[in-house]
C-alpha positions, 0 to 999 in steps of 0.5 A: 500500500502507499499513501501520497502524504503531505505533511503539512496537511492536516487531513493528510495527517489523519490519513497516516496516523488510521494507517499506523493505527489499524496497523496496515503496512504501508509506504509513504510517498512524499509527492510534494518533495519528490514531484509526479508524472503525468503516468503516475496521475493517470494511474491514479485517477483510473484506481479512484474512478475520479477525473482529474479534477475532482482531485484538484484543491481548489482551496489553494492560492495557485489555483485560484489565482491561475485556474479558477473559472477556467476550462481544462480538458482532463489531459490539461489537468493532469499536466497541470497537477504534475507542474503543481503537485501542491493542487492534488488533494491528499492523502490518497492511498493505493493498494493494488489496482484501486485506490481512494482520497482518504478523506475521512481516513476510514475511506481506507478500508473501502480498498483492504 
């Protein structure tokens, strides 16, 4: 299992901390330190069965500085998220071939 883990977000932070809790292993990826592809998001949005930007924190300054109100195609938004890595929303946790936004964290259980 991994988990996409921002450690300055609090969700985020949940996530990790159910995972340590109900002692499932797994790795942490660090995504804002080590950056994402436009594969990686591919596989991501296909094990979530969300499009591109259902993942997008539209809470984020950059966001609604440059993207607000503007219409992307999904390819555009995965290159966007990869060129802004601090746009997807976190944790997302992938075991296997699905995968979930751990928002609440018991959505983790949805893929065990």
């Amino acid at each position: 299992m991994q988990i996409y883990h921002n450690p300055r977000c609090e969700k985020s932070r949940a996530g990790l901390a159910y995972l340590e809790k109900s002692g499932y292993s797994y790795e942490v990826v660090k995504y804002l330190e080590k950056g994402l592809t436009v594969e990686e998001l591919k596989g991501i949005v296909a094990k979530t069965h969300k499009n591109p930007f259902e993942l997008i924190r539209a809470q984020e300054k950059i966001f609604k500085e440059n993207f607000r109100g503007r219409s992307f195609s999904d390819e555009e938004w995965l290159k966007i998220i990869a060129e802004n890595p601090k746009l997807l929303q976190c944790p997302v946790v992938i075991n296997g071939d699905k995968a979930v936004l751990a928002q609440p964290p018991e959505e983790v259980d949805k893929i065990i």
